[in-house]
C-alpha positions in Angstrom: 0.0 0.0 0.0 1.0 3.6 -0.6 0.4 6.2 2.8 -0.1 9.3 2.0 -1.1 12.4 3.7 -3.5 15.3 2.1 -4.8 18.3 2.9 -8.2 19.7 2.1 -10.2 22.1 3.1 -7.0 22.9 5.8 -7.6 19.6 7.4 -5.3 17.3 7.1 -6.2 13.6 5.9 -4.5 10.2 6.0 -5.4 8.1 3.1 -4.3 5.1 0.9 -3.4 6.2 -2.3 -5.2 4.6 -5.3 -2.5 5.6 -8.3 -4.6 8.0 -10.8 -8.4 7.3 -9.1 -8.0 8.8 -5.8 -7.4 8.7 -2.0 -9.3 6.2 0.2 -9.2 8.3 3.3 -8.8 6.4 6.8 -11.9 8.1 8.4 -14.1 6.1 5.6 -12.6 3.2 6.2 -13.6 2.6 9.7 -10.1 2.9 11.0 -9.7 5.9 13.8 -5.8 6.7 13.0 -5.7 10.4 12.1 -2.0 11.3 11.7 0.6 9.3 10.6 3.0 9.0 13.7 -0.4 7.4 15.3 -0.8 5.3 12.4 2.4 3.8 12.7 3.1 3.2 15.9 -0.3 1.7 16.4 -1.9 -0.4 13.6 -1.8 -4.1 13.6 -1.5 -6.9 11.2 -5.2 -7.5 11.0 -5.8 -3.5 10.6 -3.5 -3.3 7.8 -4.8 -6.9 6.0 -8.3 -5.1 7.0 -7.5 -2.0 5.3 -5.6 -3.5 2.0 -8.7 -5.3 1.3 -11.5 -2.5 2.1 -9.0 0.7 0.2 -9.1 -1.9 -2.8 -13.1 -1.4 -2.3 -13.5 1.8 -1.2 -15.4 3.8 -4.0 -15.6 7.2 -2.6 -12.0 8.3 -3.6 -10.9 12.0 -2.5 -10.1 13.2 -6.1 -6.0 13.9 -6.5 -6.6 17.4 -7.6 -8.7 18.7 -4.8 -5.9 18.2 -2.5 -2.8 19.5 -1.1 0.3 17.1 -1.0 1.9 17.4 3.3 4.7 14.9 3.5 3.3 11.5 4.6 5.0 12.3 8.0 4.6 16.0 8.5 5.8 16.4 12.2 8.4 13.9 12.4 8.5 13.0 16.3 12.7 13.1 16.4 15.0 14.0 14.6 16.1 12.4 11.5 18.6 10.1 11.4 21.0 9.9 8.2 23.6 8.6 6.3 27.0 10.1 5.3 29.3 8.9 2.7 27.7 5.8 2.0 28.4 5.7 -1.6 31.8 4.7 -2.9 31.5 7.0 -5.8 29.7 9.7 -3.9 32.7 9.4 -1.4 35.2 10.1 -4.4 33.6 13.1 -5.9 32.9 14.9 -2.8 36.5 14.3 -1.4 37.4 16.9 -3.9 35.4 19.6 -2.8 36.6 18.8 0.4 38.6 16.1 1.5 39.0 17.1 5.0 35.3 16.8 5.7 34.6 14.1 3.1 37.5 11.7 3.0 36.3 8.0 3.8 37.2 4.5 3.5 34.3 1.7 2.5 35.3 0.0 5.6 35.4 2.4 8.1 32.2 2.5 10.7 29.1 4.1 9.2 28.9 8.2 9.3 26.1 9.2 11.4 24.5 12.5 11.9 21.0 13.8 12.2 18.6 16.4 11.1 16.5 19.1 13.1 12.6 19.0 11.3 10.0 20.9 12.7 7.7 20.2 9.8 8.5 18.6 6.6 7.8 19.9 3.4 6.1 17.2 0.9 5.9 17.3 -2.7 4.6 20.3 -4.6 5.8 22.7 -2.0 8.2 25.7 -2.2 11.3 25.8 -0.4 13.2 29.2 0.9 17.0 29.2 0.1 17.8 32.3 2.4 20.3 34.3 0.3 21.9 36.0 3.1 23.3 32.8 4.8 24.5 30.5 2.4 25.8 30.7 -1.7 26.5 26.9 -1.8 22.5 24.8 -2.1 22.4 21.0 -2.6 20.4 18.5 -3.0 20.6 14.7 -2.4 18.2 12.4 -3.5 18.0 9.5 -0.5 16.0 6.3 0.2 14.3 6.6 3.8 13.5 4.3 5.7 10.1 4.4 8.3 10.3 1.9 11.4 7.4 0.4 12.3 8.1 -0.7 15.7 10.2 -0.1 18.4 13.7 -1.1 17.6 16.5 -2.5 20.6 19.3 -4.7 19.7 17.9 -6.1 16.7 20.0 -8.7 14.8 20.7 -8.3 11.3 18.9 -11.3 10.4 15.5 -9.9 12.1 15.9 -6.2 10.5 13.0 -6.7 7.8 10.3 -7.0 10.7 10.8 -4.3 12.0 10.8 -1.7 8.6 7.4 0.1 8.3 7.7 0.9 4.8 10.2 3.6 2.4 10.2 7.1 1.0 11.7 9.8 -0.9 14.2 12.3 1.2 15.8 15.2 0.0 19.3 15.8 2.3 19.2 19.4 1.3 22.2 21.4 2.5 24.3 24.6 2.9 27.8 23.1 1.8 29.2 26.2 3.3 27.1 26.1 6.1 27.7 22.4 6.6 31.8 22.4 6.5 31.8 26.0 8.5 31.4 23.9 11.8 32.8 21.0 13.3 29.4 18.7 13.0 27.3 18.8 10.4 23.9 19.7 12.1 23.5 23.5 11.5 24.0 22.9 7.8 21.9 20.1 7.0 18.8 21.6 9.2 17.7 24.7 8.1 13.8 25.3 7.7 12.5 23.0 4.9 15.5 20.9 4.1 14.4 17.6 4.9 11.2 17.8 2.2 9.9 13.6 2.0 7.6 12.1 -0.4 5.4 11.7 -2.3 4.2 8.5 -0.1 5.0 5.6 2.3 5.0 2.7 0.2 4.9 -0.4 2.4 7.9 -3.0 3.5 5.7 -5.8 2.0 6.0 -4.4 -1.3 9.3 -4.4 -1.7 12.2 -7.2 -1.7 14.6 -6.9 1.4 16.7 -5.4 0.9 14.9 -3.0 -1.7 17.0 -2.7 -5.1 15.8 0.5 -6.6 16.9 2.9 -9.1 17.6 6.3 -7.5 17.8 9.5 -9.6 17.4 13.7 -9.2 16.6 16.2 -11.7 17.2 20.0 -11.3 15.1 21.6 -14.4 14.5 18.2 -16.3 18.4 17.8 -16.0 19.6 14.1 -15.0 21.8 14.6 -12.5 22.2 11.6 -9.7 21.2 8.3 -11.1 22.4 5.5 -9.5 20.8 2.2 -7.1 20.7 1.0 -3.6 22.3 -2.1 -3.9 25.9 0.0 -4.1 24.9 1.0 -0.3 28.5 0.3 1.5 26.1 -0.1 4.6 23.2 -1.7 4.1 19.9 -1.2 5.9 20.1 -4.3 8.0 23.6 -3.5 9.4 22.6 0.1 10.0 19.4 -1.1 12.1 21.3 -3.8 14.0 24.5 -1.2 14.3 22.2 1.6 15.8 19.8 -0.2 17.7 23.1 -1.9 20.0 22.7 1.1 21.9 19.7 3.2 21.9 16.0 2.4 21.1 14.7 3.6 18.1 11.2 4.4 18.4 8.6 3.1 16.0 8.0 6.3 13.3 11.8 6.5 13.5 13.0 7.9 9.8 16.7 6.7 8.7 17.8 8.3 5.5 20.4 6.1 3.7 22.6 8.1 2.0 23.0 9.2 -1.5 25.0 8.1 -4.6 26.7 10.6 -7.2 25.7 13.8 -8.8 25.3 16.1 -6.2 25.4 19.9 -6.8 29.2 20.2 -5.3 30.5 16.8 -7.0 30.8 19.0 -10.7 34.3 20.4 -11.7 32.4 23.9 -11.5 29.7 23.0 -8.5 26.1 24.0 -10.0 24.3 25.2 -6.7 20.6 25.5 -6.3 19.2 29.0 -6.9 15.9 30.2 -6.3 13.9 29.3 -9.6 15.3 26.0 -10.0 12.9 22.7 -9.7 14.5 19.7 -8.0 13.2 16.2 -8.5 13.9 13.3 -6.7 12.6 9.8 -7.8 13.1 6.4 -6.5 11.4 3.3 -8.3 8.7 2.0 -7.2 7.6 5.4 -4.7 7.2 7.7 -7.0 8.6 11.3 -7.1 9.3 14.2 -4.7 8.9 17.9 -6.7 10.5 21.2 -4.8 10.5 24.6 -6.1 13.5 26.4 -4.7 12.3 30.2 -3.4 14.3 32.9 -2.2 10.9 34.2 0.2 7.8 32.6 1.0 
């Protein structure tokens, strides 16, 4: 199934998306989940089975152009944990824009930092670049993934049970920003730069791990295409490596990293401006759309 969250009317809805018909939204199908943290962390097996089979009935679709696209998780409930320099030939290119902040070996332990997201921009909408702090925009096309339980110590072997379902993240950053400080926090967080997308598409349909196609686009231009099965680590050894030591909470997002093509990789860096539409698209979710503004 594909999880999406709409807005009309200024509510926002919680639906299963029907591709091209329409939204079978969860208030018609007798379910009582209205956000998408709740959904997540609370569903069961015979609730999802339940709602497979009545979505696939459901005949009073919301129509996709009387809504508003939110990201399928709006309010992310932490912070959002990602992937650095997972990406042999991400790791190369980037190492010569910097190779103090971006130098890596394939087997050294996974990079790890997070990102600060009040609310998540979701496809269609605009996002500010302010001018006055940073000349150096990028954009990183990513696969996320959603837990769908709580997650402690979980062995490699066990990783798929746990996995909600996927989407589209874009790791937008201020390079400059980014390797100003020591960490890479500040940079990675301003307002808007986590945008997700279009949908949650479902563990179940997916192989494990999922082998997709990965691309992004900045106005119609191909400029990342590559696949997650050239992950150096993969999502059952990031679960099993993080969960040693902390609980992850079910609704927890991991972004996994993203392979080459980013704005800084270029011999002359071609940094988002305002104008400029990005595109992110993963096979078999969809795609993400972003307008880059310089004001709301």
């Amino acid at each position: 199934m594909k999880f999406v969250t709409v807005r009309q009317n200024e509510e926002e809805i919680v639906g299963v998306l029907r591709e091209g018909l329409g939204i079978a939204p969860l208030y018609g199908c007798n379910l009582p989940y209205t956000c998408m943290n709740d959904l997540i962390a609370n569903i069961t097996d015979y609730e999802m089975k339940f709602l497979k089979r009545i979505s696939d009935e459901y005949q009073d679709l919301i129509p996709l152009d009387e809504v508003e696209w939110c990201a399928p998780i709006p309010e992310p409930e932490q912070d959002v944990i990602c992937l650095g320099l997972n990406y042999a030939d991400h790791i190369q290119n980037a190492e010569k824009f910097s190779k103090e902040a971006f130098h890596a070996e394939t087997k050294d332990p996974a990079v790890y930092f997070s990102k600060r997201v009040s609310v998540s921009k979701g496809d269609g909408d605009d996002i500010v670049l302010p001018q006055n702090l940073s000349k150096q925009y990028d954009y990183e096309a990513e696969l996320a993934v959603i837990l769908g339980r709580d997650a402690y110590q979980v062995k490699k072997e066990d990783a798929r049970d746990y996995i909600f379902g996927y989407t589209i993240l874009n790791d937008m950053t201020a390079r400059d920003v980014q390797l100003d400080h020591k960490q890479w926090y500040y940079g990675k967080s301003l307002d808007g730069f986590t945008p997700m997308g279009p949908c949650i598409v479902t563990a179940d349909e997916f192989s494990f791990p999922p082998v997709v196609s990965i691309e992004s686009r900045v106005n119609g231009q191909l400029r990342q295409h590559g696949s997650s099965r050239h992950m150096i680590h993969g999502i059952a050894e990031i679960l099993a490596d993080l969960s040693q030591g902390m609980t992850l909470k079910a609704g927890t997002i991991i972004s996994t990293g993203t392979p080459k093509g980013t704005a800084m990789e270029g011999k002359k860096p071609t940094f988002l401006k305002p104008g400029d539409v990005v595109e992110c698209t993963i096979q078999g979710i969809g795609t993400l759309t972003n307008t880059m503004v310089d004001h709301e």
